[in-house]
C-alpha atoms as one frame of an Amber mdcrd trajectory, in Angstrom:
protein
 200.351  68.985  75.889 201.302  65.238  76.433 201.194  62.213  74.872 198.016
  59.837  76.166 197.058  56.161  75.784 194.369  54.909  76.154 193.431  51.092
  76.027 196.960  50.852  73.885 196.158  53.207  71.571 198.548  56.697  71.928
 196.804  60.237  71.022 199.267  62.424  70.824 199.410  66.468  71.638 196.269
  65.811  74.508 195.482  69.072  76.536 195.326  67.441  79.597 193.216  68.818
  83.036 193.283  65.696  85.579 190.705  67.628  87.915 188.088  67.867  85.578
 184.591  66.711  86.209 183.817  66.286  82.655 186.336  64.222  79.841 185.760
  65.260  76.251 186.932  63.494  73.014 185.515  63.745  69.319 183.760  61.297
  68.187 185.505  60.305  65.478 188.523  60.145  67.338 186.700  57.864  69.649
 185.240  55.789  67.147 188.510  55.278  65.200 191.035  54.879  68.367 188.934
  53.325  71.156 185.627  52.249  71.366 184.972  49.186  70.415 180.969  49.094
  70.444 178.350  51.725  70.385 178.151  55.069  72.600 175.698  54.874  75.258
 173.197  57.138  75.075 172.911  60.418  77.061 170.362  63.137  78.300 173.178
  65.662  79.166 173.748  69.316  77.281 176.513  70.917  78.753 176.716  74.624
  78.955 179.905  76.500  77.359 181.564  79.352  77.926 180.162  81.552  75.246
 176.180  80.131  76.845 175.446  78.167  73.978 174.861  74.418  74.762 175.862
  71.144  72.700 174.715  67.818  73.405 176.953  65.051  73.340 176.457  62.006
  71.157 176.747  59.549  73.938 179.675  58.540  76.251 181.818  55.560  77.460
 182.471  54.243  80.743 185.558  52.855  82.525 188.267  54.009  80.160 191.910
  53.704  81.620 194.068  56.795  80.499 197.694  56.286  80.580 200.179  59.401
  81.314 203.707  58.591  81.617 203.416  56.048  84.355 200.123  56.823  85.716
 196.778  55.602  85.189 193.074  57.481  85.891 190.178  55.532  85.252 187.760
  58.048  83.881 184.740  58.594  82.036 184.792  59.712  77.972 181.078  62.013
  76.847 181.961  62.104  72.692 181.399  65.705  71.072 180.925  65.874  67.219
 182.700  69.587  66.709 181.086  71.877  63.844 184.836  72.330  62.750 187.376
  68.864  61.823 190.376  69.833  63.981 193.801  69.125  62.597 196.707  67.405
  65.197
């Protein structure tokens, strides 16, 4: 676990996989730490481990992650969990 910013904003304790093909945040940790307009909407349903699906509540583009000194442009799809996680 590391320490992330993004667009100047740190989120700390960030379980971190820099191959990933798909970037998942809350929403509400989206909506209160980054984005600064509305989620674009979304068609996607992505497929977990246990097969049941969720549908994320839209996603932002072009966000510039920070670790240490490196930066990854990436992608953000916002998830609203059934269960508020603490940390």
């Amino acid at each position: 676990m590391v320490d992330v910013r993004i667009d100047g904003t740190i989120i700390p304790h960030t379980l971190i996989d820099i191959w990933a093909a798909i970037n998942v945040m809350t929403k509400e940790s989206m909506l209160k730490r980054i984005l600064q307009g509305p989620l674009r909407e979304t068609t996607i349903v992505l497929k977990l481990a246990g097969r049941s699906t969720i549908a994320p509540e839209g996603y932002v583009e072009d966000v510039n992650v920070f670790i240490d000194s490196w930066e990854y442009p990436t992608d953000l799809l916002a998830l609203q969990p059934k269960t508020k996680f603490n940390g």
